[in-house]
C-alpha positions in Angstrom: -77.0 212.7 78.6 -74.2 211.8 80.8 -71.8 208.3 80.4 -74.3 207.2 83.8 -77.1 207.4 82.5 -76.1 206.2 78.8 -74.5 203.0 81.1 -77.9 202.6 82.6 -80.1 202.8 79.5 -77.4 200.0 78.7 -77.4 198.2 81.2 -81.6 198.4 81.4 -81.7 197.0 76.9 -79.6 194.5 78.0 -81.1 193.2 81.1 -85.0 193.6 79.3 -86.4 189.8 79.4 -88.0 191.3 76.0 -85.1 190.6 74.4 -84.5 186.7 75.8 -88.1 185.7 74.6 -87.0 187.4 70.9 -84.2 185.5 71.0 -86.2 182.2 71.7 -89.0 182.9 69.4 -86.5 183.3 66.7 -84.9 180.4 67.5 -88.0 178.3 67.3 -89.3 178.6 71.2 -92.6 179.7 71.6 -95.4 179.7 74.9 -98.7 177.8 74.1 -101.8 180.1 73.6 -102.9 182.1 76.4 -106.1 180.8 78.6 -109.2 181.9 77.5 -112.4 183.1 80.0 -114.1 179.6 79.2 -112.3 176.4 80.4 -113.9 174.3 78.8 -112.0 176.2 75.6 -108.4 175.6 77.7 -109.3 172.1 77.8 -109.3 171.8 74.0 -106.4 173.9 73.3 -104.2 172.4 76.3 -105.1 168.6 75.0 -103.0 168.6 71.8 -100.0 170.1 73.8 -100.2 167.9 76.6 -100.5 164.7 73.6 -97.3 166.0 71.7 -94.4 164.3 72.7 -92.4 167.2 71.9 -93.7 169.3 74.9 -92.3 170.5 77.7 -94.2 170.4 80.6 -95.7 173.2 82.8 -98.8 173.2 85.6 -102.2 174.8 84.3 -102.5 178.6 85.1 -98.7 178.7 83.7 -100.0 179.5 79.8 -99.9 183.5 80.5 -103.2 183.9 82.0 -104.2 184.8 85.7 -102.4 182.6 88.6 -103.4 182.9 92.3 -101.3 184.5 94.5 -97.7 183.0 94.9 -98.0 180.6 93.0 -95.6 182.7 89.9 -92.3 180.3 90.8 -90.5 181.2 87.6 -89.0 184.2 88.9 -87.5 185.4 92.2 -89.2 188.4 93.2 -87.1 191.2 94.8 -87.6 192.1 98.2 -89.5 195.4 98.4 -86.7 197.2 100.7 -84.2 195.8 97.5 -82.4 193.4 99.5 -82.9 190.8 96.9 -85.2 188.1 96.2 -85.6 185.2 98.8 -84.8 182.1 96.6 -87.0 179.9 98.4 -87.7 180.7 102.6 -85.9 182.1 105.2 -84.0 180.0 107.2 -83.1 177.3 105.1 -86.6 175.1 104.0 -88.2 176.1 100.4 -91.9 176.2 99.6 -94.0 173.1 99.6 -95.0 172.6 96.1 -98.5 170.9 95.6 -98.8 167.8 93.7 -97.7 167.7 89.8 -100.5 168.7 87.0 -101.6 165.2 85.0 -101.4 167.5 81.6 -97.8 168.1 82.4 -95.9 166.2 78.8 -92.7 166.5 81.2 -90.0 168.8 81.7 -86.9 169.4 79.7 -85.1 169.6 84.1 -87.0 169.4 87.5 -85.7 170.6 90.2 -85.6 167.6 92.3 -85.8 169.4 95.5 -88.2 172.7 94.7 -90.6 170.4 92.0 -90.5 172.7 89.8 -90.9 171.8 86.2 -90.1 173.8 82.9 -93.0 175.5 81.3 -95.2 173.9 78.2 -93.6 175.1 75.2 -93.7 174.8 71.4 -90.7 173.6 69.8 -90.2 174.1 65.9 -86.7 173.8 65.9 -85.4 170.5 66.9 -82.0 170.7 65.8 -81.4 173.9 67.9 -83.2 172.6 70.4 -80.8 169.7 70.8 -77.7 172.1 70.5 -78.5 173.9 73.2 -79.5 171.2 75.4 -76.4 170.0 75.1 -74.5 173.5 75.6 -76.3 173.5 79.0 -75.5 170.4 80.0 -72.0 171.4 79.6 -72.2 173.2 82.4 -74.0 170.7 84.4 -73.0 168.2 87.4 -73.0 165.0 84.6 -70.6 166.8 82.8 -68.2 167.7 85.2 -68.3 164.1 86.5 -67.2 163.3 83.4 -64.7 165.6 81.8 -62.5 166.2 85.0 -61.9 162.4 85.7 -61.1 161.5 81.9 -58.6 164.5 81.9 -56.9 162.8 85.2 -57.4 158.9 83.8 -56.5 159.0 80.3 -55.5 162.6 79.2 -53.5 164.3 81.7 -53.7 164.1 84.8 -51.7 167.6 85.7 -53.9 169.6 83.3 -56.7 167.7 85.2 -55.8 168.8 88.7 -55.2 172.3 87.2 -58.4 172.6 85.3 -60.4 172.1 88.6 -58.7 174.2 90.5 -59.5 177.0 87.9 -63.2 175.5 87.9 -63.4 175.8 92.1 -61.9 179.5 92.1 -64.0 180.8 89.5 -67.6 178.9 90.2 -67.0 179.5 93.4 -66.8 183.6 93.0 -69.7 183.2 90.8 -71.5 181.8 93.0 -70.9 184.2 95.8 -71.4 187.3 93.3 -75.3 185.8 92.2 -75.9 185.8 96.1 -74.4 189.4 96.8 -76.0 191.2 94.1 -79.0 189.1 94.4 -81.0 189.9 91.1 -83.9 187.7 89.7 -84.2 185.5 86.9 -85.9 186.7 83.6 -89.5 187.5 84.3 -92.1 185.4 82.7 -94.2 186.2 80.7 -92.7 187.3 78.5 -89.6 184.3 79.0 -90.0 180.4 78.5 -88.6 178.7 81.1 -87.7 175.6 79.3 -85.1 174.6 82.3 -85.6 175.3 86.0 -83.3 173.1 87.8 -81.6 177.0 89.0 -84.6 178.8 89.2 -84.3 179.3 93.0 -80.9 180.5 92.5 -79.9 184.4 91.2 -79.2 185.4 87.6 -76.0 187.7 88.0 -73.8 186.6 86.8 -74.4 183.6 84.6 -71.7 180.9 86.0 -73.2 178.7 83.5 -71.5 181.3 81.3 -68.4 181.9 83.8 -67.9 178.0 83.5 -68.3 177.8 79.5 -65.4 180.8 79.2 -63.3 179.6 82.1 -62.9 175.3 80.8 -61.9 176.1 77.3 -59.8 179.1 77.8 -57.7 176.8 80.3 -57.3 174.4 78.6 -55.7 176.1 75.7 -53.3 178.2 77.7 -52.7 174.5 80.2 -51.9 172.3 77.0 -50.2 174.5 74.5 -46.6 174.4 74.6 -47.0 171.0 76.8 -48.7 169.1 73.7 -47.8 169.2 70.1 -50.5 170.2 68.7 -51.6 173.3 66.4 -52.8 176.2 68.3 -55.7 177.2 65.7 -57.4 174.2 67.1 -57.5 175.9 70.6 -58.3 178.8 68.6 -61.3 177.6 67.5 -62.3 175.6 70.4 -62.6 178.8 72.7 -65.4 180.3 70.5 -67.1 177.5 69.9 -67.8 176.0 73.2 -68.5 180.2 75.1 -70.7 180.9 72.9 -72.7 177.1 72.8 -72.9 177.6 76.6 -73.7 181.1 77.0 -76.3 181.0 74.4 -78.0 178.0 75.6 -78.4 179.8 78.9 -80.8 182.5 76.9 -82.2 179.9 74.9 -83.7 177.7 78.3 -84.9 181.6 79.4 -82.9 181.2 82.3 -80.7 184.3 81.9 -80.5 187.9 80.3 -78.2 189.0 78.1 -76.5 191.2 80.0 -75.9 188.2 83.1 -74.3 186.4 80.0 -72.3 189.1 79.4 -71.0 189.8 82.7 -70.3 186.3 83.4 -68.5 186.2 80.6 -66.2 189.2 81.4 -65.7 188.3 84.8 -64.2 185.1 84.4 -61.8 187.1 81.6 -60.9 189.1 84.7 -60.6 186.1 87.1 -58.2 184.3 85.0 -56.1 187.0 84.3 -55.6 187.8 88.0 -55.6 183.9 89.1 -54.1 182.0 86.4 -50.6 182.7 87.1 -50.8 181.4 90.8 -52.3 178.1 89.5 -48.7 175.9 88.7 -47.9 177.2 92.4 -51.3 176.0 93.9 -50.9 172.8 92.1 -47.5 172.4 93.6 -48.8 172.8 96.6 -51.2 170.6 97.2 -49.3 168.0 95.8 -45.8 168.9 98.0 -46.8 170.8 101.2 -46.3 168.4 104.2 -49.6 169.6 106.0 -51.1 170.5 102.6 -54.5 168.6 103.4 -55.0 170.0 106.6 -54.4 173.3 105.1 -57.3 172.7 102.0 -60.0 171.3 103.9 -59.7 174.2 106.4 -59.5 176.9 103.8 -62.2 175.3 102.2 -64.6 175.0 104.8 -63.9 178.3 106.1 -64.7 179.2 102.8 -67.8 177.5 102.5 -68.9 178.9 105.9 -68.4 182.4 105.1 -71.0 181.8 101.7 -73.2 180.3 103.5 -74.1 183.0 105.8 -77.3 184.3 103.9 -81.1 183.9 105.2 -82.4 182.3 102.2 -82.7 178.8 101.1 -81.5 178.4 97.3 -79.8 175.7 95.0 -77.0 177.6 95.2 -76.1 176.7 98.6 -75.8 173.2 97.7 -73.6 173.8 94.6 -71.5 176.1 96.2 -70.6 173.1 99.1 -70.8 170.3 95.9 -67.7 172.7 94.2 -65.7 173.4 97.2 -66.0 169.6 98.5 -64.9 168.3 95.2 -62.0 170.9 95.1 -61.0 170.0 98.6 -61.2 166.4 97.8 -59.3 166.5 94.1 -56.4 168.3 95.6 -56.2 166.4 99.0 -56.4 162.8 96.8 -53.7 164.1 94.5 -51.5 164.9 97.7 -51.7 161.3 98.7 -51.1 160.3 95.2 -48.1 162.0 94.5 -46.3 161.0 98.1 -47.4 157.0 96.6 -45.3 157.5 93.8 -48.6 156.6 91.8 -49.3 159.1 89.1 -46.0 161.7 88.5 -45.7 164.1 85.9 -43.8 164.0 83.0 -40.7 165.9 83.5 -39.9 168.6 82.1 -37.3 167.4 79.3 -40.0 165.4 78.0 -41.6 168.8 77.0 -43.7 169.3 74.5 -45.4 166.0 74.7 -46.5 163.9 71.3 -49.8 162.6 71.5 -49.8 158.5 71.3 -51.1 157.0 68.1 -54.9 156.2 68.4 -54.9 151.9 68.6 -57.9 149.9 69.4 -56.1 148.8 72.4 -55.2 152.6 73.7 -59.4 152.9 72.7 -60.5 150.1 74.7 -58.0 150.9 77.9 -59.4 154.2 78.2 -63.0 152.9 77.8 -62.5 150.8 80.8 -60.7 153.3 82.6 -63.8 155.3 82.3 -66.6 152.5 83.1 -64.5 151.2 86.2 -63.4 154.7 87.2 -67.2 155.7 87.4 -68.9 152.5 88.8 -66.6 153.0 91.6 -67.4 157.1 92.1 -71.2 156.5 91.6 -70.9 154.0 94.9 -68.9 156.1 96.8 -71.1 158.4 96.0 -74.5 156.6 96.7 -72.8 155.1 100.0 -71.7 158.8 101.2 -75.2 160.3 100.2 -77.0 157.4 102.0 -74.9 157.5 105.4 -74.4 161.4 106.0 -77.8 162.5 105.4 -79.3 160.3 108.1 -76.5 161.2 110.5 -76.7 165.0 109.6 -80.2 164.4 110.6 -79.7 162.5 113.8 -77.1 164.6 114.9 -79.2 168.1 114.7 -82.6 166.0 115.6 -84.4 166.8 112.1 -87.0 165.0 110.6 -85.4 162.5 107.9 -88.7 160.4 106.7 -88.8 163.3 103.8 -85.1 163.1 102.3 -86.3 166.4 100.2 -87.4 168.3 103.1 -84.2 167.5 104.5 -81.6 168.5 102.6 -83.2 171.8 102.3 -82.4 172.4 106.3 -78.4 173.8 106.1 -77.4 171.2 108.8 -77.9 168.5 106.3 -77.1 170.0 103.5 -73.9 171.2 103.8 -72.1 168.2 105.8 -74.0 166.2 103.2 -72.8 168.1 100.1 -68.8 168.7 101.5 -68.4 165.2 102.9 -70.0 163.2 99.5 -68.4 165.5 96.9 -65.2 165.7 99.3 -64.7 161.7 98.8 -65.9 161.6 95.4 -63.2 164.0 95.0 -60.6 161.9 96.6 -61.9 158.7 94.6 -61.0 160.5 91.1 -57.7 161.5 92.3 -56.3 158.4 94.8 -58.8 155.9 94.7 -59.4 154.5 91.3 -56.1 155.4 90.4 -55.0 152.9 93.0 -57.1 150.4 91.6 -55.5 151.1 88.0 -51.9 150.7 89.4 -53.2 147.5 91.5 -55.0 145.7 88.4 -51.7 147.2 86.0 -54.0 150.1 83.8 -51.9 152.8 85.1 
């Protein structure tokens, strides 16, 4: 047998959904018995799982047995000439969805624009099951709304700036690589689809995965040597919080082993060819006199060249969410810098002795965080609510369905760039302006 074949046999063990509904039945994950010929018999066997609060959700004709055609949307068929699996409809509008099933118990995530819910599922496990629930969510929008802006508030706000621009580059190339190689989610049966919040999206690679290697990895090699601190801490972080989010990923049945895998690997390689450009990105946004001219048109022009596919998927929308939030980070901390509001430590200061942990250093960064937030949620809210409605007038689309309307790219896009891309600017120049003004700098 040749290395090309042995790779394929490889490639085809690692990519078998087989393996992903092993990995959840051992830990704990189980589908709900399959439908009988009488219904009368489903109706009896569906009733306790639709009573237990422990359930996950999923519409009738989801417990294994036969479904009418179309309406499997826990997978993303490929295309029979194998250009890939439309993740919703052509030309920008997904599927309407028919109205919720009243047995549903809820889902784990709903995909706020698709409907879809996560399938019914028993849980044995709870402890796991809260684990990885939390591993996913670290590589969530909640999280990253969090974690960046306490990194530039209270941390640091150079390894801030720095992390996100690693977090644009490499979500960003994920991103791209799911919609060029274009191949579908774990099939199921035999999968649970606890989560399917991405379902409309590709599976290769796993940037749920590329994002769980890329934020701990950079923030070892961005804060040792600058803090005192000891390295096996880092050491141990790096394991520890890859393998919670890559692991989750298989858990929730929304990815293969080998999509974890790749993922994984590819951010390795990102970094290493990235990384060292990062101080000099950094110092460029913050220095180059038309600096912000220069990042919103590279990353528009980068967002236009992703966005040139026929199908309608979530990923469209992320993919504009990350590059509006990059755009908007770097451009805020260009104004910031020219202010004279936050600057760096220099570097004689170097390495930098973390403060002693007070009640009062406690409670300052507390309230950084609540009036940092308040004040990004309504920019936020205020962004969302003007340039959806103006997207919409502008290009003369229906707007009396919100949903249906940020699934059309016209509204989507301005919608996504311009409310990330001030939300963005808010972390970075806003509220910190409001710290220096109220004296919590």
């Amino acid at each position: 047998m040749s290395l090309r074949q042995r790779l394929a046999q490889l490639v085809g063990r690692l990519q078998d959904p087989q393996k992903v509904a092993r990995f959840q039945r051992l830990c704990g994950v189980e589908a709900p018995p399959r439908r009988s010929a009488d219904p009368r018999e489903d109706e009896k066997a569906e009733a306790p799982l639709a009573e237990d609060p422990r359930l996950r959700g999923r519409p009738p004709g989801a417990l294994g047995g036969p479904q009418t055609p179309g309406s499997d949307r826990n997978q993303c068929p490929a295309k029979p000439d194998g250009g890939g699996a439309p993740n919703g409809v052509r030309n920008g509008l997904a599927a309407e969805l028919g109205p919720a099933s009243p047995r549903r118990a809820g889902a784990l995530r709903r995909n706020s624009l698709t409907g879809e819910e996560g399938q019914l599922a028993r849980v044995s496990n709870w402890p796991l099951y809260c684990l990885f629930c939390f591993g996913t969510e670290l590589g969530n929008e909640l999280f990253y709304i969090l974690f960046f802006p306490f990194w530039i508030w209270n941390l640091d706000p150079l390894v801030g700036r720095r992390l996100v621009v690693i977090w644009v580059l490499v979500m960003y190339l994920g991103q791209c690589t799911k919609d060029i190689i274009r191949w579908p989610r774990p099939a199921s049966p035999p999968v649970v689809k606890l989560e399917v919040f991405y379902n409309s999206e590709y599976s290769m690679p796993s940037t749920h995965a590329m994002s769980g290697t890329a934020i701990p990895i950079s923030m070892v090699l961005l804060t040792y040597g600058r803090w005192q601190y000891p390295i096996i801490y880092g050491l141990i972080l790096i394991p520890c919080w890859c393998s919670l989010v890559c692991l989750s990923r298989i858990y929730m049945g929304m990815h293969s082993i080998l999509d974890i895998i790749a993922g994984f690997l590819y951010t390795i390689l990102i970094l290493a060819v990235f990384y060292p450009f990062v101080d000099l990105i950094d110092n460029f946004n913050q220095t180059h006199k038309y600096a912000p001219l220069i990042i919103i048109g590279l990353h528009l022009a980068l967002g236009i060249f992703s966005f040139t596919l026929d199908t309608w998927s979530t990923s469209r929308g992320d993919t504009a969410e990350i590059l509006g939030s990059g755009a908007g980070i770097a451009c805020g901390s260009h104004v910031t810098y020219n202010m004279g509001l936050v600057l760096d430590p220099s570097l004689d200061r170097l390495p930098l002795a973390g403060p002693p942990i007070t009640m009062t250093l406690f409670g300052k960064a507390i309230l950084r965080i609540l009036i940092g937030m308040v004040f990004v949620l309504i920019v936020r809210d205020v962004m969302k609510k003007i340039t959806i409605p103006l997207a919409c007038k502008i290009f003369n689309i229906p707007c009396d369905d919100i949903r249906k309307a940020r699934q059309h790219m016209e509204v989507e896009l301005p919608y996504r760039y311009i409310t990330y891309g001030m939300v963005g600017f808010s972390i970075t120049f806003f509220v910190p302006y409001i710290f220096f003004f109220i004296g919590m700098s």
